[in-house]
N, C-alpha and C positions, 0 to 999 in steps of 0.2 A: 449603718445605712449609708447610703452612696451618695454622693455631691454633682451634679453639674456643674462645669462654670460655663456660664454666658457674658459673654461676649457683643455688643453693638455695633456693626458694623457698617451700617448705614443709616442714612442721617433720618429721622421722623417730619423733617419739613417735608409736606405736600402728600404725607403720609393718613390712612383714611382715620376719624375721631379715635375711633375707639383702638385702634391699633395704636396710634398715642399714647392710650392710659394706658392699656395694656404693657409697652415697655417700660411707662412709667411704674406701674406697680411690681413690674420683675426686677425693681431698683435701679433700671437704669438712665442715666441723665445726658449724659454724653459719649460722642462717637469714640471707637475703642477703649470704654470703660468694661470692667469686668465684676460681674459676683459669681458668689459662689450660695449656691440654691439648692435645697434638699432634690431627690429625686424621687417625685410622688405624682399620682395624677393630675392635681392641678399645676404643680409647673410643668407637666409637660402640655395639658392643653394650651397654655399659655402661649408655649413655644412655638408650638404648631400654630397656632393664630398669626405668630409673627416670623415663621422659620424665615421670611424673605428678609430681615431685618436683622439677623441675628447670626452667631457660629455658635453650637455649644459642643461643648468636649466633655468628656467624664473626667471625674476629681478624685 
């Protein structure tokens, strides 16, 4: 099965609630940190909720 990595790219202050937790729950905490995330439907809605927030690359 195939990996994304994501990528933070911009900062979550002044960013709307729920797209907070949301990058919060894709594990990420801080700007230019990276995981690496299965690639399945729910990360990718995820992404999509916060593409303005994010890079992802395939792994």
């Amino acid at each position: 099965m195939a990996n994304l990595k994501i990528t933070l790219v911009k900062s979550t202050i002044g960013a709307v609630p729920k797209h907070k937790k949301t990058v919060e729950a894709l594990g990420l905490k801080k700007v230019n940190k990276t995981v690496e995330l299965p690639d399945n439907a729910a990360t990718r809605g995820m992404i999509k909720q916060v593409q303005h927030l994010v890079k992802v690359e395939e792994a």
